[in-house]
C-alpha positions as CSV (number, residue, x, y, z in Angstrom):
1,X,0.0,0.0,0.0
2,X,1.4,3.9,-0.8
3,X,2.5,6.0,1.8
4,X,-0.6,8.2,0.0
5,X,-2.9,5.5,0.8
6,X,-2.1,5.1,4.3
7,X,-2.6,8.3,5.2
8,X,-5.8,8.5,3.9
9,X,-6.7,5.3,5.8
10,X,-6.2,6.8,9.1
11,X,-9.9,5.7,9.6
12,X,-12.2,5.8,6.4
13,X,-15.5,5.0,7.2
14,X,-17.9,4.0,4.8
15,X,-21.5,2.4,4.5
16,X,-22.6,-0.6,2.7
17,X,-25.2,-2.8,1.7
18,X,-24.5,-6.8,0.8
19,X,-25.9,-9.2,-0.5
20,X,-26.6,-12.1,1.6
21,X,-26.1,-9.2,4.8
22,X,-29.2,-8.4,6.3
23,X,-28.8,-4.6,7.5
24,X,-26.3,-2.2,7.2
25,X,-22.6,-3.0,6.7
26,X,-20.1,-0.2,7.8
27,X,-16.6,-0.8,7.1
28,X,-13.7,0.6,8.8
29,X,-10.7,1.1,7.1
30,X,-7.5,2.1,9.2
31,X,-3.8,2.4,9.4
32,X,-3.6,-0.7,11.4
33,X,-7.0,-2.6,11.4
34,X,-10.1,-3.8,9.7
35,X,-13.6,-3.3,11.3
36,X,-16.7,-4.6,9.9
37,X,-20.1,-4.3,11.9
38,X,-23.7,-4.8,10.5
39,X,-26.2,-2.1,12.0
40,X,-23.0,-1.6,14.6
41,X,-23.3,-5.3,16.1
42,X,-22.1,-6.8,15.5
43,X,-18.6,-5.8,15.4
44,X,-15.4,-7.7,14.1
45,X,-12.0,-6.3,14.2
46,X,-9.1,-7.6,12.1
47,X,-5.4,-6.9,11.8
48,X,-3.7,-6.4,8.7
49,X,-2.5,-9.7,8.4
50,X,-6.8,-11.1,8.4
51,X,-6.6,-12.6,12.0
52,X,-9.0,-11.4,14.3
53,X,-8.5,-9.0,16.8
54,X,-11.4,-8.9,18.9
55,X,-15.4,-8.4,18.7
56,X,-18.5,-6.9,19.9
57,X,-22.0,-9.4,20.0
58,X,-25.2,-9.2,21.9
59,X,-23.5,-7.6,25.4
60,X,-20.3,-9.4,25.3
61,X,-17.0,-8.2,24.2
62,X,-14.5,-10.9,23.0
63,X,-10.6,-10.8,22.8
64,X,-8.1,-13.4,20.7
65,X,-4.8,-13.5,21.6
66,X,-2.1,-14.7,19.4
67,X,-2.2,-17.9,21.0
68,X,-5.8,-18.2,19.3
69,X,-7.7,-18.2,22.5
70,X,-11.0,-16.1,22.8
71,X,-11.7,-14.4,26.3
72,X,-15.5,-13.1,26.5
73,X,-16.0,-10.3,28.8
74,X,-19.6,-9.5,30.0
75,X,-20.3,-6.8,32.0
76,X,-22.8,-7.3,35.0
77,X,-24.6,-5.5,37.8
78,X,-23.2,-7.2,41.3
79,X,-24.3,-5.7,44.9
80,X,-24.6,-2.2,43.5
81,X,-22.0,-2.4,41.7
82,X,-20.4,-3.0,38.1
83,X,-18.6,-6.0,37.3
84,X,-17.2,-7.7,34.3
85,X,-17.2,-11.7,34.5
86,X,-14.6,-13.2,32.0
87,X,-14.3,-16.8,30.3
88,X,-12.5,-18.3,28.0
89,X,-14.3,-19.5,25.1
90,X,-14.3,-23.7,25.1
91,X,-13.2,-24.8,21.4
92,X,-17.0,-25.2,20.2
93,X,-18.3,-21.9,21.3
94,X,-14.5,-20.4,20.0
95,X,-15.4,-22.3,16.6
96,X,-18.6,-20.8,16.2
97,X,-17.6,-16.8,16.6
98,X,-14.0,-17.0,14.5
99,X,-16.7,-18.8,11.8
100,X,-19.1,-15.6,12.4
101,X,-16.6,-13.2,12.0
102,X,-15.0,-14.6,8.9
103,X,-18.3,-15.3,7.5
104,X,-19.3,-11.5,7.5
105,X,-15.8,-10.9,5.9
106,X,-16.3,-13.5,2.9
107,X,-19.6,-12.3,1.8
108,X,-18.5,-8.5,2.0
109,X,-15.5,-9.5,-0.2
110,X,-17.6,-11.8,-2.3
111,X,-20.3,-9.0,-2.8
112,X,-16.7,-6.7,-3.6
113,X,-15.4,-8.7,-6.4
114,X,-18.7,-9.3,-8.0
115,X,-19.3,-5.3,-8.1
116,X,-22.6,-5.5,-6.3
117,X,-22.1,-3.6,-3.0
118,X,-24.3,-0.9,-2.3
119,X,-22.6,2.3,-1.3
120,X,-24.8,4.5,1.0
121,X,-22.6,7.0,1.7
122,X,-21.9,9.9,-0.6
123,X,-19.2,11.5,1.7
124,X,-16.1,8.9,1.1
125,X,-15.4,8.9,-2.5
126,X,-14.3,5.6,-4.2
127,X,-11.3,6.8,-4.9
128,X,-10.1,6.4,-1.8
129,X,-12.3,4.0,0.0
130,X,-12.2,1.3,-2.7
131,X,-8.2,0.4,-2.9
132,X,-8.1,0.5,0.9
133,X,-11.2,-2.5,0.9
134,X,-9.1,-4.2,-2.2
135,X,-6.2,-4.2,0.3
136,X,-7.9,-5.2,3.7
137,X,-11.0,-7.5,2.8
138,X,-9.3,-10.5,0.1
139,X,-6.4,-10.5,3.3
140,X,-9.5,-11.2,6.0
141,X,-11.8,-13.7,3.5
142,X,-8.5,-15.5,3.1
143,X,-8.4,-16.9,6.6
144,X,-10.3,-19.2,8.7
145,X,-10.2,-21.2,12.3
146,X,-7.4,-23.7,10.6
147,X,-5.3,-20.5,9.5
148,X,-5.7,-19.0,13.2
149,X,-4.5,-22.2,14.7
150,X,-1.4,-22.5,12.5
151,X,-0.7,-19.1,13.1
152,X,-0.7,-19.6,16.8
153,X,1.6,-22.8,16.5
154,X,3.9,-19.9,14.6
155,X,3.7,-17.4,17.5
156,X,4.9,-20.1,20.3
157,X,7.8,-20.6,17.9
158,X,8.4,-17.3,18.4
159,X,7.7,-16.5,21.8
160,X,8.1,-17.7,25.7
161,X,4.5,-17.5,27.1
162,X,4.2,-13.8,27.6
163,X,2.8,-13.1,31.8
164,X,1.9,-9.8,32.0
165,X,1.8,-6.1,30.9
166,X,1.2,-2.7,32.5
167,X,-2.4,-1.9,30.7
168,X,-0.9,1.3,29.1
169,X,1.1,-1.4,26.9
170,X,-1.4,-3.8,25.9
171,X,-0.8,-2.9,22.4
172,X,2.9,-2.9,22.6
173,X,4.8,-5.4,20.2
174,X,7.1,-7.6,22.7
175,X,10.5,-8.5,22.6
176,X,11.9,-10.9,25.1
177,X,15.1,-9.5,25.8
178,X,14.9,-11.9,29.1
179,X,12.9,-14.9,29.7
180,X,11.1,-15.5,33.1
181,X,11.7,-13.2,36.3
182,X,15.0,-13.1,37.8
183,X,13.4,-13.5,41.2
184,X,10.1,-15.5,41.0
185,X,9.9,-15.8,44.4
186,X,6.7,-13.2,45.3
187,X,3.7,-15.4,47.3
188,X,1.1,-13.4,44.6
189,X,2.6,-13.7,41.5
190,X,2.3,-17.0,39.6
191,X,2.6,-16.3,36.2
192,X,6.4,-17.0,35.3
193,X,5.9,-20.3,37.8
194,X,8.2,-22.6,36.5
195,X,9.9,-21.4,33.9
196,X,13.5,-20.8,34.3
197,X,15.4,-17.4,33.8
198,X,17.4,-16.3,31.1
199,X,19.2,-13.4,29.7
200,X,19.2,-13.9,26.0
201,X,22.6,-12.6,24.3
202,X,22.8,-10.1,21.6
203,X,22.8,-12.9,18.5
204,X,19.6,-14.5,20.2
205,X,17.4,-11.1,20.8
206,X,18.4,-9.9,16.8
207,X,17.4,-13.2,15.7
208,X,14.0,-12.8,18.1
209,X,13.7,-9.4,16.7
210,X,13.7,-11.0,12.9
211,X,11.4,-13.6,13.7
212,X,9.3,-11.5,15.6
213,X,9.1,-8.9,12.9
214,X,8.5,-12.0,10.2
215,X,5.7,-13.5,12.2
216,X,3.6,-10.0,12.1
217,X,4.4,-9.1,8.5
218,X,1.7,-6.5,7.8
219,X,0.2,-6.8,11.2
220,X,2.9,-4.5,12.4
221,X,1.3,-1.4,12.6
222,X,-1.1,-2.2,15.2
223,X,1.4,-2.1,17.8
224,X,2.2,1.5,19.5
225,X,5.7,0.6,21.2
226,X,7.7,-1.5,22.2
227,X,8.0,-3.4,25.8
228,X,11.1,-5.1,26.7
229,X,10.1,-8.7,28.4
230,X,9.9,-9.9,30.3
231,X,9.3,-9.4,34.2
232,X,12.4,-7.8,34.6
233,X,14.2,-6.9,31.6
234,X,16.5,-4.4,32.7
235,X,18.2,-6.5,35.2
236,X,20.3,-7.1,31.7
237,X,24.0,-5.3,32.7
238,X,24.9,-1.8,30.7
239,X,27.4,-3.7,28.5
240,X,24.3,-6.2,27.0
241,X,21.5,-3.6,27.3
242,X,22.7,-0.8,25.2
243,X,23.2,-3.4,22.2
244,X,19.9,-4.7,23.0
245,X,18.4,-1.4,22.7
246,X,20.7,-0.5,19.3
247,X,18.9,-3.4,18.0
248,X,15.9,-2.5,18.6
249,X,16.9,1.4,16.8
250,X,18.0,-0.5,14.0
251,X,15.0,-2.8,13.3
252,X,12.6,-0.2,14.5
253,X,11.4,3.6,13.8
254,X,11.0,5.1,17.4
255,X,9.9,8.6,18.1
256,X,13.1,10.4,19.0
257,X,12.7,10.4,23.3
258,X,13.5,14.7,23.3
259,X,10.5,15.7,21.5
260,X,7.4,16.7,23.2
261,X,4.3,18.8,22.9
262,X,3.7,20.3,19.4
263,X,6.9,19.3,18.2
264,X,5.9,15.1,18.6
265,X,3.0,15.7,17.2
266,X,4.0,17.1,14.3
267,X,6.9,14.5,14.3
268,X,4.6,11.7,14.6
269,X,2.4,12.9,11.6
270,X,5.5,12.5,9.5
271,X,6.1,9.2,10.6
272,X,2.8,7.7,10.8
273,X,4.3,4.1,11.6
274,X,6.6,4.7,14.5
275,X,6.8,3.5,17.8
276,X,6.6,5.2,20.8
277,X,9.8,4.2,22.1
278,X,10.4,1.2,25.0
279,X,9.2,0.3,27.7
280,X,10.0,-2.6,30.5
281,X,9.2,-3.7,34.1
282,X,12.2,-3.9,36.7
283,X,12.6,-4.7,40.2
284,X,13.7,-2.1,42.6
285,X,16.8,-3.8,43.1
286,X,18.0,-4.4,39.6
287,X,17.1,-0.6,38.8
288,X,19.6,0.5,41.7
289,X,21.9,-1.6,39.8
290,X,22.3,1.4,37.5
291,X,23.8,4.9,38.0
292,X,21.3,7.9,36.6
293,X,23.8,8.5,33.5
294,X,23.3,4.8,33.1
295,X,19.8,5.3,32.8
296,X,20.3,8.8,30.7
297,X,21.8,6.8,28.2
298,X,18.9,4.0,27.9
299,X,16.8,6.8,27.8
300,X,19.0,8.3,24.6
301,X,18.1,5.2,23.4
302,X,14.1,5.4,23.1
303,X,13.5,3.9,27.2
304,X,10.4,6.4,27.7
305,X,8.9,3.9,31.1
306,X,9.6,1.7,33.3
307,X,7.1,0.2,35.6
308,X,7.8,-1.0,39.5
309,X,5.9,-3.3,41.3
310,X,5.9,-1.5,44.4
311,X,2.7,-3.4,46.1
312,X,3.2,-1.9,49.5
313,X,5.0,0.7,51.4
314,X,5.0,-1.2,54.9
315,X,8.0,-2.9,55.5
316,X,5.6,-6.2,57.2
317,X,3.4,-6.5,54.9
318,X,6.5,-6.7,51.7
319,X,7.9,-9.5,53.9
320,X,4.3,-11.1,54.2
321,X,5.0,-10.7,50.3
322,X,8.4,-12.2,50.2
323,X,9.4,-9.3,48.0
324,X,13.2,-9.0,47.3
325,X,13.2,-5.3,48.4
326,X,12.2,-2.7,51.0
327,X,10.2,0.1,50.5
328,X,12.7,2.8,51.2
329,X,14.6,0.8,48.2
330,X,11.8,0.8,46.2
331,X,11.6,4.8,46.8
332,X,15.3,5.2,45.7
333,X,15.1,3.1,42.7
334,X,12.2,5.3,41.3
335,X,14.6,8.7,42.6
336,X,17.3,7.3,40.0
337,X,15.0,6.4,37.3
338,X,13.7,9.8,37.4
339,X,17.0,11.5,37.8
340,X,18.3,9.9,34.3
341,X,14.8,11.6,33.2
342,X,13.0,8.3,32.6
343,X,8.9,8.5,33.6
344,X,8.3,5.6,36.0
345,X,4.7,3.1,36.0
346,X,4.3,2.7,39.9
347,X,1.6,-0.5,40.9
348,X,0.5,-0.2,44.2
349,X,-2.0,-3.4,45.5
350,X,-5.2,-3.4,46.9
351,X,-6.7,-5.3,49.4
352,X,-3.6,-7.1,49.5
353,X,-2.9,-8.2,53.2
354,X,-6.2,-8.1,54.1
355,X,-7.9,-6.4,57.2
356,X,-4.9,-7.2,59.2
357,X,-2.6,-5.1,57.5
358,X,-5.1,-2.7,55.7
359,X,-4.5,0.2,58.3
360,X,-0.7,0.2,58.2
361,X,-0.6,-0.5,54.5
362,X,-2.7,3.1,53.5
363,X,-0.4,4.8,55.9
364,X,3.1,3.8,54.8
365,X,1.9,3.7,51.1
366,X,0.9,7.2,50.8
367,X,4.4,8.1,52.5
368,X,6.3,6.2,50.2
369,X,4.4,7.3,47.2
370,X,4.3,10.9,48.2
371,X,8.1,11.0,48.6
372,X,8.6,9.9,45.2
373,X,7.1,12.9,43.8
374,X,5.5,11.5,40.7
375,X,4.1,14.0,38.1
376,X,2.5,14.0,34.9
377,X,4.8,11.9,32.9
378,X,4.7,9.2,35.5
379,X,1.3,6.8,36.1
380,X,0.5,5.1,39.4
381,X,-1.3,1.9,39.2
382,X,-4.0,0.6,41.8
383,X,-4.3,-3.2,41.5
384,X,-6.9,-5.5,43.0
385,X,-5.2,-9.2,44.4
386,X,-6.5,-11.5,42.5
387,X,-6.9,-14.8,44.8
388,X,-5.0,-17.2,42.8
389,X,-5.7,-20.7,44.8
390,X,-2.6,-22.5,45.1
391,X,0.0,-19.7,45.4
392,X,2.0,-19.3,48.2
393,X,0.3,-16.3,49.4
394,X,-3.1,-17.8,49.7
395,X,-1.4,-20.6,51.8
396,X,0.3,-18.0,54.0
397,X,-2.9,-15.8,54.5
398,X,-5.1,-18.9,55.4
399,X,-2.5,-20.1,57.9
400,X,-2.4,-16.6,59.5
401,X,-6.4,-16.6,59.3
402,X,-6.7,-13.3,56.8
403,X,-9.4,-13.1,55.2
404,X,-10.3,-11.4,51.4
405,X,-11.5,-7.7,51.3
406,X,-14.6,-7.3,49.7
407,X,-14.6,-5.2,46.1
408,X,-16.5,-2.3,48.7
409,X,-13.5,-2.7,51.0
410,X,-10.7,-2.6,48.1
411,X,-12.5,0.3,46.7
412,X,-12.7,2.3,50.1
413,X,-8.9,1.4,50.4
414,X,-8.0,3.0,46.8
415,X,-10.0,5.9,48.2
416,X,-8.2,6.1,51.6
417,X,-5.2,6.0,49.7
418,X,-5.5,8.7,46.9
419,X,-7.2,11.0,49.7
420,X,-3.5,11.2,51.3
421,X,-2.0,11.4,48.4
422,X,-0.2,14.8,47.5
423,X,1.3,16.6,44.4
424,X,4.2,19.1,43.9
425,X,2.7,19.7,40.2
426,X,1.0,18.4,37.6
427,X,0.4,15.0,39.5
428,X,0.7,11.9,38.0
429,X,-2.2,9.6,35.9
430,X,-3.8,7.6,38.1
431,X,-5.8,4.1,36.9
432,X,-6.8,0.7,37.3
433,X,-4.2,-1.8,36.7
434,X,-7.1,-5.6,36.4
435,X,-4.4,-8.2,35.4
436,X,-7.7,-10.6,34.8
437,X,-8.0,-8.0,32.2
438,X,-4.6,-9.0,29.8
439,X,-4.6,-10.6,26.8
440,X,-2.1,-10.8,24.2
């Protein structure tokens, strides 16, 4: 597709009538994605490889990862409250909605090639809507469930099982720098359970990089930046990391990390399909590994965030935790990121500890939190536990008899704790970090 083309695709909207389609069709054509929705539900959403992104049907909102598994999301009304129930799709069910969605497609590109589509709108000339649908929709029609089940088969080629993101980076294209966590010995965590721990070298990530970049092919643009995996990706020494990130220069287009206001904006309008620079978790302890130059010079090298599981700022409840690092360590680890002028992601839990530590943990929180001075180029994450039968933490809190807060009780401690929260400037965004939410 021209650089002309993609431009204009941006988002082109246009409506439709097709044979065999009862009720309006509206297609939307954009830089990075395919939408096509009768009468607006329902709604199907493909990248610009054909697989399926995600949907909208009849109250439910579904999400395939790349591992071709469909989540279904529902929201309900629970004890006054809003809630979203998720499942994952068994195979049958699965079956039927991939079949639904690439139905749709097939008979809008059959009704395409056969010339009898009727165009309702007069607004979007053919001109420019027409080589756009001639690029997306044969691409879509193309693929079925078999298609999406070989392409997952190539993605775990490609890819450790990916754990977790910060939501700000759920449409960041990873590249597994590391493997694992370095630690993996928090009583909440259980996603890199398991799995061993690796640093890969600098042949091994530019071959991931290759194979990462083959695997997407045209899907590319519908990732906004890049996140360095996995759980702890700068632990990587200076020496390794600055190669790492030269890689990433090399195969990518980042936004340069000095711009800012007006001038990124009219940068990024130039250069419609770069990526806004990288991003990574670390622990506090691997951060104070490196010196704020240190971190200056990842920086120089498109780092824009990097996000730190604080959980707690009581020193009893991190060790209730089992988490490598105090709070005052946690605290200094932010100061250096922020004095080599890289924003910080802070996560901060909920409910965590129960009632027994609930007091303690919304007073030495706010402390901590309000001595790293975050502003608006920083976010601070408030993040429900998730019981997670099994772990070492729900063994721990059931021999020590402490019970679940409610979702009223989390929410009243999220409100305790932004109420003592305080801002220099411009503070910080604040948002809900739901890892039952991710999906990749």
């Amino acid at each position: 597709m021209s650089d002309s083309v993609e431009r204009a695709s941006e988002r082109t909207v246009v409506n439709l009538r097709a044979p065999g389609v009862e009720g309006r069709v509206t297609l939307s054509l954009k830089r990075d994605a395919t939408t096509l929705s009768v009468n607006t539900v329902p709604s199907f959403t493909f990248d610009l490889k054909g697989r399926l992104i995600g949907g909208f049907n009849a109250g439910r909102t579904y999400r395939r990862t790349l591992d071709h598994r469909v989540v279904e999301k529902v929201g309900e009304t629970r004890d006054g409250g809003r809630i979203r129930r998720r499942r994952e799709l068994p195979p049958d069910e699965k079956r039927a909605l991939v079949e639904t969605a690439y139905g749709l497609a097939r008979r809008v590109e059959a009704a395409r090639q056969a010339g009898t589509l009727d165009v309702l709108d007069s607004s979007v000339p053919a001109a420019v809507w027409q080589p756009l649908a001639e690029a997306a929709l044969p691409r879509i029609a193309a693929v079925d469930n078999a298609a999406l089940e070989a392409d997952a088969q190539a993605f775990l080629a490609v890819y450790e099982p990916i754990g977790i993101l910060p939501p700000d980076q759920y449409r960041a294209l990873v590249l597994q720098a590391t493997q694992g966590c370095s630690y993996n010995k928090c009583t909440f965590c259980s996603f890199y359970r398991g799995r061993a721990f690796r640093i890969k070298t600098l042949p091994q990530f530019q071959a991931h990089i290759e194979a990462v970049k083959a695997f997407h092919g045209p899907a590319l643009p519908v990732y906004r930046s890049i996140f360095l995996g996995e759980a702890n990706a700068l632990i990587a020494p200076q020496r390794l990391l600055v190669p790492m990130l030269d890689a990433v220069n090399a195969a990518f287009e980042l936004v340069p990390p000095d711009l800012s206001g007006e001038a990124r904006a009219r940068w990024r309008a130039a250069h419609p399909a770069a990526l806004d620079g990288v991003y990574a978790f670390v622990s506090a302890l691997d951060a104070l590994r490196k010196t704020a130059d240190e971190v200056a010079d990842l920086k120089a090298r498109g780092l824009r965030r990097v996000y730190i599981g604080l959980e707690s700022g009581d020193e009893d409840l991190l060790r209730f935790l089992n988490k490598p690092n105090t709070a005052a360590q946690a605290l200094e680890a932010v100061q250096t990121l922020k004095a080599g002028e890289v924003a910080v992601g802070v996560v901060v839990m909920l409910g965590v500890g129960g009632a027994r530590y609930a007091d303690q943990h919304v007073r030495h929180t706010t402390d901590i939190v309000n001595a790293m001075r975050l502003d608006m180029d920083d976010l601070l994450y408030f993040s429900e536990y998730v019981d997670q039968p099994g772990t070492e933490y729900d063994l721990r809190a059931t021999e020590a008899a402490i019970g679940a807060l409610s979702a009223a009780e989390m929410q009243a401690q999220r409100a305790a704790l932004q109420a003592g929260l305080t801002f220099a400037g411009p503070p910080p965004k604040v948002a809900v970090y739901d890892i039952r939410e991710f999906a990749y």
